[in-house]
N, C-alpha and C positions, 0 to 999 in steps of 0.2 A: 504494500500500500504506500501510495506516497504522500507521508507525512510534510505537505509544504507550509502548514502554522505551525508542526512542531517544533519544527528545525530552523524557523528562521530567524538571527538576530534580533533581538530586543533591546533598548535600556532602562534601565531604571536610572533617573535625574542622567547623568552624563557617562554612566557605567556602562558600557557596551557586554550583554551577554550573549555569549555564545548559540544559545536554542532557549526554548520557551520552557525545560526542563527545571524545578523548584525543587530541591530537599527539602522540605520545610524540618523545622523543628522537632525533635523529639528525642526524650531521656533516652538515654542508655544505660548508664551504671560503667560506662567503661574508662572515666576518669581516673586519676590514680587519688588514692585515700587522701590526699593534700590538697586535691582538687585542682592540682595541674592537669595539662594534656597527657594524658600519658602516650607508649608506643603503641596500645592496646587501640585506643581512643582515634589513633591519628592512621592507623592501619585501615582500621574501619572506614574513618569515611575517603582516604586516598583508593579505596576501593569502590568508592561509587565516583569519584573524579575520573579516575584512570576509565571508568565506563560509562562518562558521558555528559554527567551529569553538568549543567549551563551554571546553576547560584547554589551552593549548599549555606543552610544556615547552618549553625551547628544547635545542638540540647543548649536549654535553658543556662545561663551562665550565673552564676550567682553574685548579686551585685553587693551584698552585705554579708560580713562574714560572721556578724555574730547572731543574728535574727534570720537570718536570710537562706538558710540551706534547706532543701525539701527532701533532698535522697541523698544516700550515703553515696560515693565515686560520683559527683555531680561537678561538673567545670564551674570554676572558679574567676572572677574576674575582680576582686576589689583591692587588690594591693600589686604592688610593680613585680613582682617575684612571680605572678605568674607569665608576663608577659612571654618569659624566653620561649617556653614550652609550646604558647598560641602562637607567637612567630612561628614556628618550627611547623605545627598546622598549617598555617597560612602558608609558608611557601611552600609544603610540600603540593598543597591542593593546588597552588596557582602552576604548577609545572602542567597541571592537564589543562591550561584554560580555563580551570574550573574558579569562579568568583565566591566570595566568602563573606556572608555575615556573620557578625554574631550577635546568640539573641541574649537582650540583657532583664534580667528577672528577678523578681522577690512574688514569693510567695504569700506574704502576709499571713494572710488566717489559714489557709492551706500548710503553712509549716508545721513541722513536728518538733515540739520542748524536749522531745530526746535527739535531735542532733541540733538543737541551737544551746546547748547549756541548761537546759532545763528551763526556759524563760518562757513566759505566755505567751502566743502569740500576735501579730499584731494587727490591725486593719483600718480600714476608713471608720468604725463604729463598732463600739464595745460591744456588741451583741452575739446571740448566741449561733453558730456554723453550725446549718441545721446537717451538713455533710458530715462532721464531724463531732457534735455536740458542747464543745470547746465555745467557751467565751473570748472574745478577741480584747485586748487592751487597745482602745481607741488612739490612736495616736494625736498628739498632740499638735500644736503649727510648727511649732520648733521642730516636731520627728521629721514632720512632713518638710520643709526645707531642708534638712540633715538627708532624708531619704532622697530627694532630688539633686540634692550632691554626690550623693553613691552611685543615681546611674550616671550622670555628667560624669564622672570621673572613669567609670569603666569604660565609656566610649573613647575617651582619652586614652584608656590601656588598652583597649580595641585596636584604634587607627595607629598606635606607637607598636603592633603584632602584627602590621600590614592588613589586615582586615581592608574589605572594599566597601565595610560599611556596616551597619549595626540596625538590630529589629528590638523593637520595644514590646514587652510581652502582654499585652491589654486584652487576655483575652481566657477563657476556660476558668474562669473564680478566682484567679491571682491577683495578686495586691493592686495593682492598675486598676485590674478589672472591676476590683469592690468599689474603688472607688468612682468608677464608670456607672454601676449601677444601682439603679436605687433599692433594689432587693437588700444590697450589701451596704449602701451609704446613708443614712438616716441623719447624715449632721444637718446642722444647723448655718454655721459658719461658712467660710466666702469657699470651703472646697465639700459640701454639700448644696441640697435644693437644685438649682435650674442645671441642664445639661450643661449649662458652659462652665459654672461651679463644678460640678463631678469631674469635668475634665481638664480644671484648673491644674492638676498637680503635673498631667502628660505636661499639658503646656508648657509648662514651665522647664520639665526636662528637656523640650526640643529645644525650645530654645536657649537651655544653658549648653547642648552641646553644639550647637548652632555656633556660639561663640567662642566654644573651646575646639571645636573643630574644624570650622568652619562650613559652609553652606551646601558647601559642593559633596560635603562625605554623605553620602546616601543612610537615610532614617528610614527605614521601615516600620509599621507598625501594625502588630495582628492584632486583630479585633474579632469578638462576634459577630456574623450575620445574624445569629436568634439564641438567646439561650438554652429553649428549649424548656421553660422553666414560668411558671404562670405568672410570676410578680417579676420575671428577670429580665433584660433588654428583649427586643423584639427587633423587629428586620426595619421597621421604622425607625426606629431608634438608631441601627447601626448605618442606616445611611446621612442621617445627620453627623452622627460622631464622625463617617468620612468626609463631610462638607469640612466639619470644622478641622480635622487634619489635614486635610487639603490648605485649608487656610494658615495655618500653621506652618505650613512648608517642609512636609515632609516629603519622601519621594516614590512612596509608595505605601500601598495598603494589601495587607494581607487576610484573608478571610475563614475564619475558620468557624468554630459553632460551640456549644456547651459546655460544661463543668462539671465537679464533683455531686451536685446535687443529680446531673445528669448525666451520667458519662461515656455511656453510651451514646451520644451525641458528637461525642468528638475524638473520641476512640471506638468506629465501628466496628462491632463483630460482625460474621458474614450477613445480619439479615439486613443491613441495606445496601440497597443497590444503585449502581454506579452513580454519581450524579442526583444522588436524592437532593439535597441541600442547593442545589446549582440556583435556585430563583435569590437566595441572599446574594449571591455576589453577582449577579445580575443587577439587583435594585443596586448596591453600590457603586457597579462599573458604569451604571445611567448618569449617577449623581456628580462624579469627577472627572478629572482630565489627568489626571496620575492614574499609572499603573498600578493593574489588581490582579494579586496571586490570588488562586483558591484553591484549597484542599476539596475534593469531593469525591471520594473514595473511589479514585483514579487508579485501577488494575493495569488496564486494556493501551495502550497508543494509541488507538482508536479513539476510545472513550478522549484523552487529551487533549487530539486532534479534534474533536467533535466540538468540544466544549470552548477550545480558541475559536473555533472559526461560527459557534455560535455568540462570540462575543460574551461570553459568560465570563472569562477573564481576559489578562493580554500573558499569565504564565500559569501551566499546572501544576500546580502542587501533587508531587509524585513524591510520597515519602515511604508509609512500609512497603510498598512497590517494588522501592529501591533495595528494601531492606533483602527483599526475597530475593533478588537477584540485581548486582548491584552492576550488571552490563543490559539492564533493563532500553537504557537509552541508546547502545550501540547494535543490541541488539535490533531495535526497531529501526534503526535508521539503516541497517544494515540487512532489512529483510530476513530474518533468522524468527522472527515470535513464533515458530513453533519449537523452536527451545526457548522461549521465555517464560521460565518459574513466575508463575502470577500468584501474589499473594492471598491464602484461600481465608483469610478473616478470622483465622482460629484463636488469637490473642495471647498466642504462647510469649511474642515479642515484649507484650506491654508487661504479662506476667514474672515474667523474669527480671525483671527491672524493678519491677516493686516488692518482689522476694528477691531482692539484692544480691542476686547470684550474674549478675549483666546479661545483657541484650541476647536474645538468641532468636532464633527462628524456626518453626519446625519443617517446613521444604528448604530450607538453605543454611545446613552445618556448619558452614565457616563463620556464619555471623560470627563476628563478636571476638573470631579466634582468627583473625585472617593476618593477623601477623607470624603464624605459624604455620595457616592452611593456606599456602599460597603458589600460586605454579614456580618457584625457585626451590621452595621446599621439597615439591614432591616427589619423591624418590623412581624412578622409572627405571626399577630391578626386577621386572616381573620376567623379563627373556623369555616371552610366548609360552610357560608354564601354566599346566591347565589348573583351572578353579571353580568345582560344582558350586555353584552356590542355589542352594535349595530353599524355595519358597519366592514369588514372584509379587510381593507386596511390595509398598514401595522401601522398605530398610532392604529386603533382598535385589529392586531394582538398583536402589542407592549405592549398596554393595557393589553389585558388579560395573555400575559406571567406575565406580573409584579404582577397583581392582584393575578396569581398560584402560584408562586412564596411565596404570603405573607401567602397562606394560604386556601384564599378565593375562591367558586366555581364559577369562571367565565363559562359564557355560549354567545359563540360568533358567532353573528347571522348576515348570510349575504343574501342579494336578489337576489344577484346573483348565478350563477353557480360556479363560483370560487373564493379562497382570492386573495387580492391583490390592489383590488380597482384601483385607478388611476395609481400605481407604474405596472400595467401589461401594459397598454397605453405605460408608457413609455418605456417598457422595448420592444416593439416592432422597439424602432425605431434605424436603424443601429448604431452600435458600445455598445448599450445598454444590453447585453446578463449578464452581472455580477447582473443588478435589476434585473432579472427572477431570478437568482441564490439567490440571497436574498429571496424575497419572499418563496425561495424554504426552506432555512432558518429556516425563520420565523415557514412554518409550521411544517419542523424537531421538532422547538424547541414549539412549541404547542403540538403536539405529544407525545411526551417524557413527558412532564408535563400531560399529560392526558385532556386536556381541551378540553370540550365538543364542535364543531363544528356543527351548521346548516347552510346548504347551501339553495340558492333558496328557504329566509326564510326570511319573511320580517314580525314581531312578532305586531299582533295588542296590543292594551294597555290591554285589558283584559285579553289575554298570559300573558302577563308580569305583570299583576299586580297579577296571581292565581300563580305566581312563588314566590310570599311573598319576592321579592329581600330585598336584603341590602341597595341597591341605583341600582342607571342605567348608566352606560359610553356610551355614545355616541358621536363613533366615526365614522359617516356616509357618511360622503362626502358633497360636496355642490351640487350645479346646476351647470349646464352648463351655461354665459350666452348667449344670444340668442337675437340678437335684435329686436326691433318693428322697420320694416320697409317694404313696399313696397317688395313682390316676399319672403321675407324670408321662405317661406313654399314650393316654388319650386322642382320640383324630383332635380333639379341639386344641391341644396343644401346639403352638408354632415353635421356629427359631426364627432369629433374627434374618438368616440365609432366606427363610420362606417367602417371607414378608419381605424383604427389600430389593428382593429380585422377583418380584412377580411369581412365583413356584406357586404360591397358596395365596387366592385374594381372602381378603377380608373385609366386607361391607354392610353397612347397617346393623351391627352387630355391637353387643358388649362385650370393650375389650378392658383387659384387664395388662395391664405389662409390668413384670415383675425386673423391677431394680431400676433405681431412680437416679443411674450413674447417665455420663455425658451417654452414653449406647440408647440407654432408655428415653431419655429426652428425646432424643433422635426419630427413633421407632416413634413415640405415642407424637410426635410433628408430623412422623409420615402418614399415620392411620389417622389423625382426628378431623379429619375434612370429612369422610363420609363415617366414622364410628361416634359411638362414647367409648370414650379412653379412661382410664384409670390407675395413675400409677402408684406401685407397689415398694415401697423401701423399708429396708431394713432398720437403716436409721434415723435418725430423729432429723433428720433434714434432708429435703432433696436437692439432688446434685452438689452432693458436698465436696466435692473436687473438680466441680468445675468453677472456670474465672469467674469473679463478679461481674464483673460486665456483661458477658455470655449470659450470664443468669438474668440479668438486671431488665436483657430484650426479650429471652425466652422462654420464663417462666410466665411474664403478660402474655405471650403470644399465646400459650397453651390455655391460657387460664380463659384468655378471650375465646379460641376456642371450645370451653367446655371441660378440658382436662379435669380431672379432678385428681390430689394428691390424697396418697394413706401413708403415712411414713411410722417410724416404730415399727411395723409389721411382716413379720415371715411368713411366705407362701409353707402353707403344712398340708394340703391337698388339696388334690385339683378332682373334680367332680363332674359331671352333667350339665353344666348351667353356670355353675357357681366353683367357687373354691374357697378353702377353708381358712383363714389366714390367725397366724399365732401372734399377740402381741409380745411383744422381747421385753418389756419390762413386768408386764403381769402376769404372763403367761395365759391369758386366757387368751378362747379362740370366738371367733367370728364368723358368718359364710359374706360372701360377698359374689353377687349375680357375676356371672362371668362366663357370654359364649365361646368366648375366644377367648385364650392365656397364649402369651408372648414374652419367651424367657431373653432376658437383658439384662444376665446376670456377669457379664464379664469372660473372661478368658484364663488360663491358665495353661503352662508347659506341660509341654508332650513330654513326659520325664520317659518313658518305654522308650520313645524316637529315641531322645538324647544317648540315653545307654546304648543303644545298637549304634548308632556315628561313633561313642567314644570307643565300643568297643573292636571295631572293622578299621580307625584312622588315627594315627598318632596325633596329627595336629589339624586339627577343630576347632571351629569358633564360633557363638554365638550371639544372635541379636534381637531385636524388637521381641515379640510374644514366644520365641522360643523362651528367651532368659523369664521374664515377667511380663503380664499385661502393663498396658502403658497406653502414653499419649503418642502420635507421631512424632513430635518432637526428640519422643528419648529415642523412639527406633531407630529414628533416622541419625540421630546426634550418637549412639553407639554404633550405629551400620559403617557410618562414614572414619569414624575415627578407626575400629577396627579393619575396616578395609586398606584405612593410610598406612597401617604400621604392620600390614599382613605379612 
């Protein structure tokens, strides 16, 4: 396709960018504990430079060091000590072309008193964060002058680390933002009441660094298009705040949407689709004459292309995009998107960063580690040495890419009719259409590497042992489980397989689906358009490992649906009609109508498989649902890492 709005030069104020292509902002955790750049930090994003990308901003930089930090490994900007480190950034990014802001941020009420010293935290009004339940210490005029020294100053250690320019963070419930709106800003005094008071304290920062840096160093600044939120900004509202930053002389507006009250609003999980938000940066891009980035849950180069040339912005914000595949933009300009990993919305990225273990991805293992997984690194000692690698899901696709990759003749053998293993299950169930897309991927990228493919191939040890391998990867899947209990053999009983592959319909019927894990969610999404659904859990909360945000879109969806939850409760027979269910804390039992039962009870290892591989091959190795049930993320984060050091 020929992307000619995506690829063609833009500026922002007098900054000439390369393509219409935006990183926008977003944490990682891969700072170093000091809140320098680290090499972790600067690997990562020289790896979306090197692939294309026109303007990276970087994560939130923290403009106060005492009040001001939100996550642990979060960059730093308020004293000169870090400058070397953000130089070191900055020119590595600028060797691709690639332009560089940085975003400069306080959190206010959104901080945590365990990484600021223990101190309250702060905001436009003492009141209560209904995200967080935390009362805020109003700031005083004196903080509020003091705080607009802190970002004036960071822009100063900004432009002094070659930066091309700096984004002011006004937007998702941070300290700007409360003070943006009146949900958050309740004063009284000249930086509450009328819009122009709320956005006295911006003002004031642009134009303190206006003078400290002059006119020409490019300000960015992201803002909501809607909160999403009943008493919160609104899309009228965020077009005015752009009149008046326009007025203000900034050089640009960046648009994004929600906050912690909301947050599924501005960290999508897969259930929205591409472009939902597009009419806020619309009304904005009407209202000025400066350029307007927009995030809008930009997958596709298509989608990018669609939305420049409908005038929806003048750059797309293309961030976990990048994450997933960080030659996203060279890919597309280079006619390749059928190896372009598109990011499937699973929110393993966001998750990782707020359980402080950094940035990961579940379709693209090197996130986060690409100063390690990198094509200089990787060893290419494989000398055409053959490698069964068993089970065709994507940790045994992953596998064998890596293994071809080194060298080695991977041979990747599945029992079934097609790759994909459990990720096709899921990709069946509504809003899930980006896992097909992946797995479709996966086998582009098997393809092009040449790697040998048996399908409806399930290789006894003697195959495998006249194959003279190198070793064996096994990556096969686990079991279903399946309980011992009373009726479980019944025609009314499904699996997961049944039901998600069309084998057994199930309509107008009561259904009952046992296990209230992310599998079961899944399933009672896929059935409750034409059933009543009913889900069955053991514990005392459903989807208790799955992300909040995941939950936050589709536990309403279900419930708008009809869904109804039983939690506490163990399936103890299944019956005629109905089945018996055991509460876990009382033990007593109950029946509950049930035409249909649908076990989404999880998976477990083939321990019998395991022992016949260990027993028939000295060196074995295993991954995803052989070792343990798991998310994609581990399979594919053990597949890949075992496959690099096979």
């Amino acid at each position: 396709m020929n992307y000619e709005n995506l690829f063609r030069p833009g500026y922002i104020g007098g900054l000439r960018i390369k393509n219409r292509v935006v990183m926008t902002a977003m944490g990682n955790g891969l700072a170093a504990e000091n809140g320098e750049a680290s090499d972790e930090i600067i690997a990562c994003y020289k790896a979306r430079a090197a692939g294309g990308c026109g303007l990276l901003i970087t994560e939130f930089c923290a403009v106060d060091g005492e009040n001001g930090i939100a996550e642990t490994h979060q960059l730093q900007i308020h004293a000169p000590r870090f400058i070397k480190r953000l130089a070191l950034l900055t020119d590595t990014l600028h060797r691709y072309d690639c332009k560089v802001f940085f975003q400069l941020f306080h959190p206010g009420r959104e901080g945590k008193p365990q990484f600021n010293g223990g101190r309250q935290v702060i905001s436009a009004s003492g009141i209560v964060n209904p995200a967080t339940g935390r009362v805020s210490h109003e700031m005083t005029r004196e903080e509020i002058h003091g705080m607009v020294d802190k970002f004036v100053t960071a822009a100063v250690y900004a432009q002094q680390a070659n930066a091309d320019g700096v984004e002011l963070h006004c937007a998702h419930g941070y300290l700007l933002h409360q003070f943006l709106s009146p949900h958050s800003n309740v004063r009284t005094d000249e930086y509450g009441g009328s819009l122009e008071n709320r956005m006295r304290i911006v003002r004031e920062i642009i134009e303190g660094i206006h003078r400290a840096c002059g006119r020409d160093f490019p300000i960015s600044v992201r803002i909501n298009g809607c909160d999403y939120i009943p008493e919160g900004l609104q899309k009228a509202d965020a077009v005015e705040i752009a009149k008046l930053l326009e007025h203000y002389g900034v050089s640009c507006i960046n648009v994004s949407s929600g906050g912690y009250e909301n947050p599924a609003a501005f960290i999508e999980p897969c259930y929205f689709p591409e472009g939902w938000k597009k009419e806020n940066a619309l009304a904005v891009k009407a209202a000025v004459q400066i350029p307007v980035i927009a995030v809008n849950v930009i997958k596709h180069p298509a989608t990018a292309e669609a939305l420049l040339r409908e005038g929806v912005c003048d750059f797309a914000g293309v961030s976990r995009a990048q994450l997933a595949d960080p030659d996203w933009v060279n890919k597309a300009r280079g006619g390749q998107e059928a190896l372009l990993r598109k990011c499937i919305g699973c929110m393993s990225c966001n998750k990782e960063v707020v359980n402080h273990r950094g940035i990961r991805c579940a379709i693209n293992p090197r996130l986060g580690r690409e100063r390690d997984y990198n094509a200089a690194a990787l060893r290419r000692d494989g000398a055409g040495r053959c490698v069964p690698v068993i089970g065709g899901g994507p940790a045994g696709m992953q596998a064998a890419i890596v293994l071809a990759e080194r060298g080695f003749r991977p041979i990747l053998f599945e029992r079934r009719a097609y790759l994909g293993g459990s990720a096709v299950l899921a990709s069946k169930a509504p809003c899930k259409g980006l896992v097909a897309e992946y797995i479709e991927t996966q086998k582009n990228q098997l393809a092009a590497l040449g790697v040998q493919v048996e399908l409806n191939h399930a290789p006894t040890m003697a195959e495998l042992r006249r194959l003279d391998p190198y070793g064996i990867f096994v990556a096969m899947g686990g079991q279903q489980i399946v309980p011992d209990i009373p009726g479980i053999d019944r025609e009314n009983v499904f699996g997961i397989e049944d039901v998600l592959l069309g084998r057994r319909a199930i309509e107008g019927r009561e259904v009952a689906v046992i296990g209230g894990g992310h599998v079961g969610l899944e399933v009672a999404h896929f059935l409750c358009a034409n059933n009543k659904v009913t889900i069955v859990e053991m514990a005392d909360e459903i989807g208790a490992s799955v992300y909040y945000i995941t939950k936050f879109k589709l536990l309403p969806l279900l419930r708008e649906a009809g869904v109804t939850f039983r939690t506490g409760q163990a399936l103890a027979a299944v019956g005629d009609g109905s089945i018996r269910l055991r509460d876990t804390h009382s033990g007593q039992c109950t029946e509950l109508k049930a035409e249909a039962v649908v076990l989404a009870m999880g998976s477990r290892p083939d321990l019998a498989a395991r022992a016949e591989f260990d027993r028939n091959f000295d060196r074995v190795v295993y991954a995803g649902d052989a070792v343990r049930g798991g998310t994609m993320l581990e399979a594919n984060r053990d597949a890949f890492a075992l496959a690099w050091e096979f």
